[in-house]
C-alpha positions in Angstrom: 26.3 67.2 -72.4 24.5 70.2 -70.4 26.3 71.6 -67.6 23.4 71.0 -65.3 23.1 66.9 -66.3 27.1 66.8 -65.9 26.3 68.2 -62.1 23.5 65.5 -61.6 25.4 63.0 -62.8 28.8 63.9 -60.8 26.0 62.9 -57.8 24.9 59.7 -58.9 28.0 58.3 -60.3 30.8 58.8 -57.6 34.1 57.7 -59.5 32.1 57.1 -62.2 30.5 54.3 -60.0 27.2 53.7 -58.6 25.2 51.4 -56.3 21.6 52.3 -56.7 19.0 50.2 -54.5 15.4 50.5 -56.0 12.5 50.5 -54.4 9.8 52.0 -57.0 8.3 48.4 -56.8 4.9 49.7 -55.4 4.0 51.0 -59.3 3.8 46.9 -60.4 1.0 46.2 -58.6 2.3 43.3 -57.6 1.9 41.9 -53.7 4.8 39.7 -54.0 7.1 42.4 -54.6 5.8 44.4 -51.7 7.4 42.0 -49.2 10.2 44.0 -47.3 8.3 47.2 -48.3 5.1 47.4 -46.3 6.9 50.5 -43.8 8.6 52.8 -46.3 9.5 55.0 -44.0 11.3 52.6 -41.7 13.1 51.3 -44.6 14.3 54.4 -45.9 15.6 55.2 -42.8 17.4 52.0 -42.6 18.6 52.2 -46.1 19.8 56.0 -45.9 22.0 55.0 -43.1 23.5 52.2 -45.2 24.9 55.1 -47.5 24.7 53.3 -51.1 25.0 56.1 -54.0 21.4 56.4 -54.9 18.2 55.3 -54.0 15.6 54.4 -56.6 11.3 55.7 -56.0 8.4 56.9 -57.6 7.4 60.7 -57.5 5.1 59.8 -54.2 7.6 57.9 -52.3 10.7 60.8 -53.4 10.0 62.7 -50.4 10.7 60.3 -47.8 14.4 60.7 -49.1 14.7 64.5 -50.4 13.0 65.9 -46.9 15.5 64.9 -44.7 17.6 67.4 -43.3 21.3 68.0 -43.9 23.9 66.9 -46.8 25.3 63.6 -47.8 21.8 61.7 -48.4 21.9 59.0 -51.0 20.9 61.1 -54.8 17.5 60.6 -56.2 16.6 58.9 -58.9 12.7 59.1 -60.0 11.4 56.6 -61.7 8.9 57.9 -64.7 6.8 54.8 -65.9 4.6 52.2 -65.0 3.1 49.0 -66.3 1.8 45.7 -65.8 4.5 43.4 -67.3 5.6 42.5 -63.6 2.1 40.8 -63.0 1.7 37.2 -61.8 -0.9 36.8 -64.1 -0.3 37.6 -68.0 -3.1 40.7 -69.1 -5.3 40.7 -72.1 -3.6 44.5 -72.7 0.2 44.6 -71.8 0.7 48.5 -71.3 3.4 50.9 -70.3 2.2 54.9 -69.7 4.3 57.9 -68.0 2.9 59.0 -64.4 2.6 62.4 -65.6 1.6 62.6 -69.1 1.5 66.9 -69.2 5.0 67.2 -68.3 6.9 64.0 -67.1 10.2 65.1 -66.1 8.9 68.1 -64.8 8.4 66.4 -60.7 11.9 65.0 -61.1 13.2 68.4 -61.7 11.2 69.7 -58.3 12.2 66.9 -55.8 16.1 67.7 -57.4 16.6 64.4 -58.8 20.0 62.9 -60.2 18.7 61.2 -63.1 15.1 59.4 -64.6 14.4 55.9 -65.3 12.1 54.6 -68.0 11.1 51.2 -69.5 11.9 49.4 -72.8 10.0 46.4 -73.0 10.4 43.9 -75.3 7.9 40.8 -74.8 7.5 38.1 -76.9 4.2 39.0 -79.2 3.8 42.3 -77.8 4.6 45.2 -80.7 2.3 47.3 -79.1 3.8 47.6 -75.3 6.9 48.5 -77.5 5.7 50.8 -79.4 4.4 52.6 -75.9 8.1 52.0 -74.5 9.4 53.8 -77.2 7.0 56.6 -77.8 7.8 57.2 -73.4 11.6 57.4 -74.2 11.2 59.8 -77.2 8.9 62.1 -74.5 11.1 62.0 -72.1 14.7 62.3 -74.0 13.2 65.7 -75.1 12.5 66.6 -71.4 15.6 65.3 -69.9 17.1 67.8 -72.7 15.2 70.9 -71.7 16.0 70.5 -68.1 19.4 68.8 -68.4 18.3 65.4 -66.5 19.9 62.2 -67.3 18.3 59.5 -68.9 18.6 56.2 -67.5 17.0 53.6 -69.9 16.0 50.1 -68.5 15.7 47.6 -71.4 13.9 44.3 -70.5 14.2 41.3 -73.0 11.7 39.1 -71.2 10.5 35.2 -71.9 6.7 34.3 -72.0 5.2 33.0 -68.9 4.6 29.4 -69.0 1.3 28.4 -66.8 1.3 29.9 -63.1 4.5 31.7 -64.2 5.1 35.5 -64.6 7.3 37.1 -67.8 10.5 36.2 -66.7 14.0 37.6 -68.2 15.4 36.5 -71.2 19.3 36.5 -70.4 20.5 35.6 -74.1 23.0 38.0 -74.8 22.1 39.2 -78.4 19.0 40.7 -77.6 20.1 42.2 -74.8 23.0 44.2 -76.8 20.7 44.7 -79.9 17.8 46.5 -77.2 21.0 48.1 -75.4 21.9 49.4 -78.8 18.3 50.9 -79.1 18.5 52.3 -75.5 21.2 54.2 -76.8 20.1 55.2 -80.4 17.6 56.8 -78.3 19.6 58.6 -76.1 20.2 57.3 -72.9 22.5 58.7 -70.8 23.0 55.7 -68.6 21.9 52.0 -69.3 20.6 49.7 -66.5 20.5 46.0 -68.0 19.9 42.8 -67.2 22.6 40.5 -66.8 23.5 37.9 -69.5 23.0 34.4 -69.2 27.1 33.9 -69.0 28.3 37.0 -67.2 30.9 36.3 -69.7 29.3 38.1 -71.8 28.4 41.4 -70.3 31.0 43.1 -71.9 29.4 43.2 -75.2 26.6 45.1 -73.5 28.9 47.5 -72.4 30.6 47.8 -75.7 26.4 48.5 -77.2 25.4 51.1 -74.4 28.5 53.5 -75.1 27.5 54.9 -72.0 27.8 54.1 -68.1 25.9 50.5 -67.8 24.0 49.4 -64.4 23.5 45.8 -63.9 19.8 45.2 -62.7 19.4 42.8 -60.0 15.7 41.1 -60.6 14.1 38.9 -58.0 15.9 37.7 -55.3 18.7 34.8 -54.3 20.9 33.4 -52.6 23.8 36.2 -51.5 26.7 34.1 -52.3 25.6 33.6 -55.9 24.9 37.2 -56.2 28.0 38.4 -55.1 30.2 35.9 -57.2 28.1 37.1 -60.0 28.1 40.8 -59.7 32.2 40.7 -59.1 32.2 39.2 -63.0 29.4 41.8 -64.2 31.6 44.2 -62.5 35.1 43.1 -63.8 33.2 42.9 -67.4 32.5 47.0 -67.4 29.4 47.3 -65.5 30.0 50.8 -63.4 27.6 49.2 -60.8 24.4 47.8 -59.5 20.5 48.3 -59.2 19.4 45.8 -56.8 16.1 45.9 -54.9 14.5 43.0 -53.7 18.1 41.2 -53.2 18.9 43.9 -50.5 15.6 44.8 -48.5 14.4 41.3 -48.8 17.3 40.5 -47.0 17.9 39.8 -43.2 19.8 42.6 -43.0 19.7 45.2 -45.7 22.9 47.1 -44.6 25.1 44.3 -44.7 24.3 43.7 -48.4 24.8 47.6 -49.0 28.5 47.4 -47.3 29.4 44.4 -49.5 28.2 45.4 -52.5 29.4 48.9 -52.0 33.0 47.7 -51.2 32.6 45.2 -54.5 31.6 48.5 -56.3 34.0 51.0 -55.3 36.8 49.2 -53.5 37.2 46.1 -55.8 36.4 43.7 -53.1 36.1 39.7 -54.5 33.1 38.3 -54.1 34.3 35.7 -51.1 35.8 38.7 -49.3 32.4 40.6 -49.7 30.3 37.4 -48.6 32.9 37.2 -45.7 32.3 41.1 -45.0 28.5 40.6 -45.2 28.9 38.1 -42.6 30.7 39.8 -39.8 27.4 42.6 -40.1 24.6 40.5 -39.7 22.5 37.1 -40.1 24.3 35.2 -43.4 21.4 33.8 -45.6 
């Protein structure tokens, strides 16, 4: 590993450990998942001051994060992709292209990123949005090699939408580990997976990505259950979390971000973080 992607990565994984709260949700084109996000500035402020690790955007959100003045802001990472998957309603064309085509890791580079992220897709009857997926990674390992940025690889096993219903995750555990053992044929750096059906069985996931593994949070729920989940994911190997819409659809963002960063790098149980959560804020 280069000496410049060991420095990046010494600023995104603290202890080897990570809490990254995503909110690159705009690029969906979905209005549902907007909710929380219409003032991004206000929320960055908010979320900056909470102090998790990292803080997930897109290229023309990045700024509202690297211009701030001084040291000890949360580290960047730039998402790279974008697709319709996420839709309510299921396309004629599923797709998946890079924002910048010319040079992809290139902006990442300028706003001083910690890492990239980048799809894998895998829908039911969709070889094609695949095929894309995996012609993105193999642009963008080559990059993340010339610049020495880490690859983070986000592999998606999702389940057909049945009528009204969007694509929806698909938490059996062996296609997650066989498209975590892709992610890292293909190089990735770190891994940020969904969680398995029985958290149970999130260490075989671990065992496939060979590499740091982030648990991706999805849509949101009720705190308790997230908590009392994440403390398994956790004790299974996971290094740490990517949630989005279960901490700024929350009452109070911050409170999550102290729970789940005690969980993360303190060890807290997931009654004692619910219990923590509680004495900051409005409990769900």
């Amino acid at each position: 590993m280069s000496t410049d992607k060991t420095a990046r990565l010494s600023r995104l994984l603290h202890n080897g450990r990570c809490l990254d709260i995503a909110l690159d949700h705009g690029v969906c084109n979905e209005p549902t998942f907007l909710d929380g996000l219409e003032d991004m500035p206000a929320v960055l402020d908010k979320l900056v001051a909470a102090a998790p690790d990292a803080i997930q955007l897109n290229l023309g959100q990045a700024d509202l994060l690297q211009h701030r003045p001084g040291r000890g802001r949360p580290a960047l990472v730039m998402r790279l992709d974008m697709g319709n998957p996420y839709n309510a309603t299921r396309h004629r064309a599923m797709w998946a292209v890079l924002q910048n085509h010319d040079d992809p890791v290139l902006p990442a580079v300028q706003m001083d990123a910690a890492c990239v992220v980048v799809n894998l897709f895998m829908l039911p009857d969709e070889p094609e949005l695949f095929r894309q997926c995996v012609q993105n990674i193999a642009r963008v390992r080559a990059d993340c090699d010339r610049y020495g940025m880490p690859l983070m690889i986000e592999p998606l096993v999702m389940q057909a939408p049945t009528a009204g219903s969007r694509y929806s995750v698909d938490g059996d555990a062996e296609k997650i580990v066989t498209l975590t053992r892709l992610a890292r044929e293909m190089g990735a750096d770190i891994v940020k997976a969904d969680p398995t059906s029985d958290p149970a069985d999130f260490h075989r996931v671990v065992q496939a990505a060979r590499c740091p593994v982030l648990v991706r949070g999805g849509g949101r729920e009720d705190l308790q259950q997230v908590f009392a989940r994440s403390r398994v994911l956790l004790d299974q190997g996971a290094v740490g979390m990517v949630y989005g819409r279960n901490v700024y659809q929350h009452a109070n963002p911050s409170g999550v971000v102290a729970a789940l960063m005690a969980m993360i790098h303190r060890g807290l149980g997931a009654e004692a973080a619910w219990r923590l959560y509680e004495t900051g804020g409005t409990a769900d």
